[in-house]
VMD Tcl script that builds the backbone (N, CA, C; Angstrom):
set m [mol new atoms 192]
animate dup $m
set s [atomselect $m all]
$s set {name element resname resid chain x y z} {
  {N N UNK 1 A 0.832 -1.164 0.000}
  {CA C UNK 1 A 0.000 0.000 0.000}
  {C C UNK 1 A 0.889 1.243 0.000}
  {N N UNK 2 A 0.234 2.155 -0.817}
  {CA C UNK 2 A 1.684 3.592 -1.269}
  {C C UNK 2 A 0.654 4.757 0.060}
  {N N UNK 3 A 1.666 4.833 0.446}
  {CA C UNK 3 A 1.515 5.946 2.044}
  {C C UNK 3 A 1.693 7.433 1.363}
  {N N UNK 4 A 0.992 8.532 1.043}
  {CA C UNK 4 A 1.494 9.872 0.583}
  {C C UNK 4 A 1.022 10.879 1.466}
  {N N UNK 5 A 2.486 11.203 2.560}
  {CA C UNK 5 A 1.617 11.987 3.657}
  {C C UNK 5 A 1.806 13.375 3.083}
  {N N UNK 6 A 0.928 14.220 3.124}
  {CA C UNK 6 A 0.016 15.288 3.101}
  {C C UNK 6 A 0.123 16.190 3.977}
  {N N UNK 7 A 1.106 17.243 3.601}
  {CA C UNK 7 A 1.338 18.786 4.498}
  {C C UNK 7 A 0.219 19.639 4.294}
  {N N UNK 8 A 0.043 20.376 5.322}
  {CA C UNK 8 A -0.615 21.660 5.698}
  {C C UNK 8 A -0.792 22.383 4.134}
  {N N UNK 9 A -1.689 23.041 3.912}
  {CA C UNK 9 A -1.984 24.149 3.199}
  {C C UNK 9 A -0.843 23.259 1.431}
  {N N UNK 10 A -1.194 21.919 1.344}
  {CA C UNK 10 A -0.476 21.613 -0.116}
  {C C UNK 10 A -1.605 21.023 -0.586}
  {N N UNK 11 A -1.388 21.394 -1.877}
  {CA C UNK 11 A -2.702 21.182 -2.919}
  {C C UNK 11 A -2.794 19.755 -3.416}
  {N N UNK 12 A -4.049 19.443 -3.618}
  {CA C UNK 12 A -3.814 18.106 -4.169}
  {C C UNK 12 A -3.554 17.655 -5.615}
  {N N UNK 13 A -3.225 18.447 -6.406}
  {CA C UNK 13 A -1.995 18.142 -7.108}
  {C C UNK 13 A -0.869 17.987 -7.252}
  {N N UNK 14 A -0.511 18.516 -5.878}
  {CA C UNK 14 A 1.152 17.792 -5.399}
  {C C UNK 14 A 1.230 16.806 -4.919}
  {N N UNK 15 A 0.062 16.280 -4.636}
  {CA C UNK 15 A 0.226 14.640 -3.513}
  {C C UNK 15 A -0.453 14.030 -4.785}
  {N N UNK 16 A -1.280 14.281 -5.769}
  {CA C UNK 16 A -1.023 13.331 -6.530}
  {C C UNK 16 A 0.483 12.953 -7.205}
  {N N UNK 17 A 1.407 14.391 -7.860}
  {CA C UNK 17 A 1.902 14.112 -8.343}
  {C C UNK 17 A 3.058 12.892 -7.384}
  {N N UNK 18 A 3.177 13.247 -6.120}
  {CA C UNK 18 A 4.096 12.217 -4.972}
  {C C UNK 18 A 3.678 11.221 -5.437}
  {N N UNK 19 A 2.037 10.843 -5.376}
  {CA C UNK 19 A 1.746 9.383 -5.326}
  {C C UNK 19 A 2.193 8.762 -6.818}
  {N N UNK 20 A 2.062 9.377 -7.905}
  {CA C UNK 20 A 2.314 8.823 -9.279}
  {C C UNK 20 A 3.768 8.145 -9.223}
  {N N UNK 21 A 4.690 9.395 -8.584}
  {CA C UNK 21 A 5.857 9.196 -8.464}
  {C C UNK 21 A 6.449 7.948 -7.541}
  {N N UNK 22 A 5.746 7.207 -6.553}
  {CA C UNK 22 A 6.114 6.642 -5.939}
  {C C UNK 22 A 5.516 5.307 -6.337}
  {N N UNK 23 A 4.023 5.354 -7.182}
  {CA C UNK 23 A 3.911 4.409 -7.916}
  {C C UNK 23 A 4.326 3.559 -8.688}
  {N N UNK 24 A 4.754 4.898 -9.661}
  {CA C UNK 24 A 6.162 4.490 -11.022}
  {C C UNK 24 A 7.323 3.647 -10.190}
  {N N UNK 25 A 8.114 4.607 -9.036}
  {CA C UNK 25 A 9.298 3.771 -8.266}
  {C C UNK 25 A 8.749 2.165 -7.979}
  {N N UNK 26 A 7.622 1.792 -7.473}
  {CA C UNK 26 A 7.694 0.449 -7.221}
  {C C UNK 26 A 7.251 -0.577 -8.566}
  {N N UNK 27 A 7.085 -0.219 -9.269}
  {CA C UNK 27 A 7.181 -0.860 -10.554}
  {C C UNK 27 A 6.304 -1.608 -11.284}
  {N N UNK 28 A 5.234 -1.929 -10.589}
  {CA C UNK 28 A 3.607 -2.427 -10.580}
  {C C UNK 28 A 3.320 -2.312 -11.940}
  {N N UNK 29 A 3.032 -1.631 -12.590}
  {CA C UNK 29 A 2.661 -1.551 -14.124}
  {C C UNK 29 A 3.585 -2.184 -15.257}
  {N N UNK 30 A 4.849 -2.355 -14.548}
  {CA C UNK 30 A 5.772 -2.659 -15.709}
  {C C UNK 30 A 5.548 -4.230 -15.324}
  {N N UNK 31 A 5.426 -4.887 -14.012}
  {CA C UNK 31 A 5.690 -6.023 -13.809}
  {C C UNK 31 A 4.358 -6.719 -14.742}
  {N N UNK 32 A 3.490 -5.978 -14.034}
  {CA C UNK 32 A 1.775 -6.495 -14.882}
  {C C UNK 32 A 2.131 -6.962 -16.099}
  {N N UNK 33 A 2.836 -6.047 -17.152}
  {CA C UNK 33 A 3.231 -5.762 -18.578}
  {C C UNK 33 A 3.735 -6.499 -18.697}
  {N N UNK 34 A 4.172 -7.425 -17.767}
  {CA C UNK 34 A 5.601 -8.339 -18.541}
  {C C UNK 34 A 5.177 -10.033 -17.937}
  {N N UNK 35 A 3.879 -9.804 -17.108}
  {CA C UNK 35 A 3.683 -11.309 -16.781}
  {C C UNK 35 A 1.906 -11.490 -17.870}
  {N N UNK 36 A 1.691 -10.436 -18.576}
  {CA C UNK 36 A 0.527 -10.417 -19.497}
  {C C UNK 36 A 1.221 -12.153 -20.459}
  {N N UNK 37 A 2.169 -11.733 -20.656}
  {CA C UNK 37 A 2.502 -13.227 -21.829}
  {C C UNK 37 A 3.995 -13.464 -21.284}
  {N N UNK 38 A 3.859 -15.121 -21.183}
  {CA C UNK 38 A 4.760 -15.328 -20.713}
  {C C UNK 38 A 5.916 -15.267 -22.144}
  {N N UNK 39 A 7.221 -15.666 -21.680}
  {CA C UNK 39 A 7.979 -15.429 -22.724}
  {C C UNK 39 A 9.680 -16.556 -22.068}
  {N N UNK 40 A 9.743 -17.130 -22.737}
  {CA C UNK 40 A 10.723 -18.324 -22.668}
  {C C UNK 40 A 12.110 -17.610 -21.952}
  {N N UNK 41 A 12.664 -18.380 -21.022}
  {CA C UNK 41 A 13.657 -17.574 -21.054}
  {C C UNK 41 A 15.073 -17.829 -21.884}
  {N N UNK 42 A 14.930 -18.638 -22.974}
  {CA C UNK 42 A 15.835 -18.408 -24.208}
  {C C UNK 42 A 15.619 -17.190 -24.869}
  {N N UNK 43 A 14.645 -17.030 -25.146}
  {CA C UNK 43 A 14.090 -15.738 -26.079}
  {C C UNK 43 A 14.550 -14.275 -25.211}
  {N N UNK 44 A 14.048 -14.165 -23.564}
  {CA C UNK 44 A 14.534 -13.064 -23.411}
  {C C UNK 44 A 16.011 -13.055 -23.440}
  {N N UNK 45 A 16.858 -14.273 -23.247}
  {CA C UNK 45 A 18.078 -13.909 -22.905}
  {C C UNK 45 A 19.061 -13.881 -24.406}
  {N N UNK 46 A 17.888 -14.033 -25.612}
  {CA C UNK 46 A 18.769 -13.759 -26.904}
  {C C UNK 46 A 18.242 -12.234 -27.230}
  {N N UNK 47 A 16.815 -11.649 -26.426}
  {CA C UNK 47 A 16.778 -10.432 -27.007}
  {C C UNK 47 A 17.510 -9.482 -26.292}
  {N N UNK 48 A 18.025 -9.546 -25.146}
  {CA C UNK 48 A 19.035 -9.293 -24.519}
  {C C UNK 48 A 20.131 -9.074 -24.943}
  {N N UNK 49 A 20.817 -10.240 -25.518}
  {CA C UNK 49 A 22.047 -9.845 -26.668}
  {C C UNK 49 A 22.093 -9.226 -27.606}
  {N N UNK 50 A 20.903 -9.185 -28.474}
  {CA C UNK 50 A 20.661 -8.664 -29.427}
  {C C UNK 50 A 20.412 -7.071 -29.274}
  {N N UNK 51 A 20.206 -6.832 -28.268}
  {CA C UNK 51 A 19.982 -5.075 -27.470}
  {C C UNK 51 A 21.302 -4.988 -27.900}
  {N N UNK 52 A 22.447 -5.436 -26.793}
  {CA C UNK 52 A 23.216 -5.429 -26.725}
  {C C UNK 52 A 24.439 -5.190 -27.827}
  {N N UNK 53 A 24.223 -6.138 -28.766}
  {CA C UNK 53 A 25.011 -6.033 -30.259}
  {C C UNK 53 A 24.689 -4.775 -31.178}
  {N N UNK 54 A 23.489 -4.630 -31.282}
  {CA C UNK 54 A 23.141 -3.397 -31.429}
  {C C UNK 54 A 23.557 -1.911 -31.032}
  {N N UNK 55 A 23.577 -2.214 -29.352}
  {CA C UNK 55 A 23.982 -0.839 -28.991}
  {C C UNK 55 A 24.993 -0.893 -29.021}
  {N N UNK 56 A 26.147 -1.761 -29.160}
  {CA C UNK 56 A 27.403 -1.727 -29.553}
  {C C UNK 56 A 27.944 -1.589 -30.845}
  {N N UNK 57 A 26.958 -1.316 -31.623}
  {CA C UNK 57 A 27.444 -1.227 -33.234}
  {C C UNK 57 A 27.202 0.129 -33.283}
  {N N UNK 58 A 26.053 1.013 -32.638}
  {CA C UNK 58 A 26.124 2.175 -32.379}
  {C C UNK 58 A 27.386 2.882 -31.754}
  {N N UNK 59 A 27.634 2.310 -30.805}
  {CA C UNK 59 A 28.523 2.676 -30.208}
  {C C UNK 59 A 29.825 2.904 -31.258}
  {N N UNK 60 A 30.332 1.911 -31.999}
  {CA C UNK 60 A 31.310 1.608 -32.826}
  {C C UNK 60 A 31.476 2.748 -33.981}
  {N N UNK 61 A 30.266 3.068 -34.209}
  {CA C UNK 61 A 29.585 3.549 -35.600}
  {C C UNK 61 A 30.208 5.101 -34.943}
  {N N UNK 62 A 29.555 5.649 -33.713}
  {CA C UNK 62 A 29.280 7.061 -33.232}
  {C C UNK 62 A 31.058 7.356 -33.137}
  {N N UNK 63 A 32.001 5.878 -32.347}
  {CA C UNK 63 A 33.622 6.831 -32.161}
  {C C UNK 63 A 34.050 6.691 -34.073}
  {N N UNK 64 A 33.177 5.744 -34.851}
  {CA C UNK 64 A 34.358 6.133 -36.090}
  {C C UNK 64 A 34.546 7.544 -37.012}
}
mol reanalyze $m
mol bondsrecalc $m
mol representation Tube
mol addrep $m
């Protein structure tokens, strides 16, 4: 349960924006997102590399 304590004379658009913020930090929406379909863990751990090779060809590309 997300706790958003609430000062004197502050509007409640600042304690929403706390609560969004502390929402996002615990990660709830992303986890949901990622147990919607499961997914092998060969597959994540080749799309993983494949991030990876990628951002390293960038990388390669940007010092030449």
């Amino acid at each position: 349960m997300i706790i958003v304590p609430i000062k004197e004379n502050e509007t409640i658009d600042r304690a929403l924006k706390k609560f969004k913020k502390k929402f996002e930090k615990t990660g709830i929406v992303r986890q949901l997102r990622e147990r919607q379909a499961f997914e092998k863990p060969s597959i994540t751990r080749r799309s993983t590399v494949k991030r990876a090779v990628y951002k390293n060809t960038l990388r390669m590309q940007e010092e030449s």
